[in-house]
N, C-alpha and C positions, 0 to 999 in steps of 0.2 A: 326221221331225218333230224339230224343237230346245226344248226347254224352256230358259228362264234365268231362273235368280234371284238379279238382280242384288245387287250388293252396298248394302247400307244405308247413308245420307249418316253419314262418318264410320267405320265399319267397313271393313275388310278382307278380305271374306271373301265366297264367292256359291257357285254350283252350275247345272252346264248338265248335262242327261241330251239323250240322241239317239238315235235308231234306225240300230241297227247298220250304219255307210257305212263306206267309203271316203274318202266326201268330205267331210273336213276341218276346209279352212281357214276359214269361217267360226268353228269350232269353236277352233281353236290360236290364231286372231285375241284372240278372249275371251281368253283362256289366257293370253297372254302382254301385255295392256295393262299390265298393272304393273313386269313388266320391265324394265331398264334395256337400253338397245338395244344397248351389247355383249357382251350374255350374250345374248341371242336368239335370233341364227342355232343355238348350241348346244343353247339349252333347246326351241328350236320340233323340231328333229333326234329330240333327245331323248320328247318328249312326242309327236310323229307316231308315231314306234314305238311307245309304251307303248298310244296309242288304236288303231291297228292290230292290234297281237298282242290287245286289248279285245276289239274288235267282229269279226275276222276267226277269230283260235285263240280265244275265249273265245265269243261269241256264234255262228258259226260265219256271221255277214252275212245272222244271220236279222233279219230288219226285225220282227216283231213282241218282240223283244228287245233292251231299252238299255243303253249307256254311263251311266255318272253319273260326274260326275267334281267333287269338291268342292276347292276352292281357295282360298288363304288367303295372306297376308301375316301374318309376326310378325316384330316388328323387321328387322333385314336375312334374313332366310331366308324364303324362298318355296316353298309345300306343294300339292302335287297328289295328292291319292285317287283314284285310278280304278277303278270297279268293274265288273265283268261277270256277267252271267245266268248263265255258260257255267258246266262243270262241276269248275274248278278246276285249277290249273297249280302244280306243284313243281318250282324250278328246284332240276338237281340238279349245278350245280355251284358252284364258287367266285370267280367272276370278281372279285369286293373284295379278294379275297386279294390280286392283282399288279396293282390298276390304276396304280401307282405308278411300274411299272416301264416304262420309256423305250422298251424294244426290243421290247415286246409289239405286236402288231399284228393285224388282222383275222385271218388265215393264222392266229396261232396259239390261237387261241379252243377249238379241238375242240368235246367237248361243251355247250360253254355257249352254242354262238349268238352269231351277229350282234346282233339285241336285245339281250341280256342285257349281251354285252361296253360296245353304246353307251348302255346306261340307265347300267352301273358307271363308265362314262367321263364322263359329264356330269353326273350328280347327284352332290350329298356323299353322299345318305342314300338306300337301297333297299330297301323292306321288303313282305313277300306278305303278307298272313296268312293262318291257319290252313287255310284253307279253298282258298286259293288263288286266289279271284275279286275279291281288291283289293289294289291296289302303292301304296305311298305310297311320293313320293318328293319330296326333300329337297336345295333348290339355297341355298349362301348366298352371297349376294351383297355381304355388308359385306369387312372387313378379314381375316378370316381366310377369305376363299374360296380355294377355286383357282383357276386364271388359266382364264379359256374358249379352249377348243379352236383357236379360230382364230388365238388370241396365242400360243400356245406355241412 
């Protein structure tokens, strides 16, 4: 099941919850209509993983428990919350620390995961809280962004 609640004439802002899938792209479609189409390819990469590690590690692809995922525009930065039922995740490493650095590459993530490396690679901003069952994450798209992945 997909719930939407779309954005209001002249607002920014909506909320889709779904029962713990796999499948998608209906789902990252929504997600990404505000987008400018050359950040895309990186944000939809981006947000695939964050709704997976959701519904798969947090919900465990139980169907009678949801995603929610609220979204929003403010000026040039664009905000995704994704929440999960599940019982909460402590990422316990540092991958913000070096996403900077030029020579870092899958191989050398160790404990920090594949996810974790491609959420700190495509978003500015990557935050859990407390609890562990919601990421908010942080793309900006005006003048001070970073160049998307596929122009580097």
């Amino acid at each position: 099941m997909l719930a939407i609640s779309l954005r209001p004439a002249g607002r920014k802002w909506g909320t889709v919850s779904f029962a713990s899938t796999l499948h998608l792209s209906p789902v990252l479609e929504l997600l990404l209509a505000d987008v400018p189409a050359k950040w895309r390819p990186d944000i939809r990469l981006g947000l695939q993983e964050a709704l997976v590690n959701a519904a798969k590690h947090g919900n465990h692809l139980d169907p009678s428990k949801t995603v929610l995922v609220e979204f929003f525009s403010l000026e040039d930065q664009h905000w995704w919350i994704i929440a999960d039922q599940g019982a909460g995740f402590s990422p316990g490493c540092c991958c913000a620390a070096t996403v900077d650095t030029a020579e870092q590459t899958l191989d050398d993530v160790g404990d920090c995961g594949r996810g974790l490396f491609i959420l700190h690679q495509i978003f500015d901003q990557v935050h859990w809280n407390d609890d562990g069952t919601e990421l908010r994450l942080c793309k900006q798209i005006g003048s001070r962004a970073r160049f998307a992945l596929a122009h580097q």
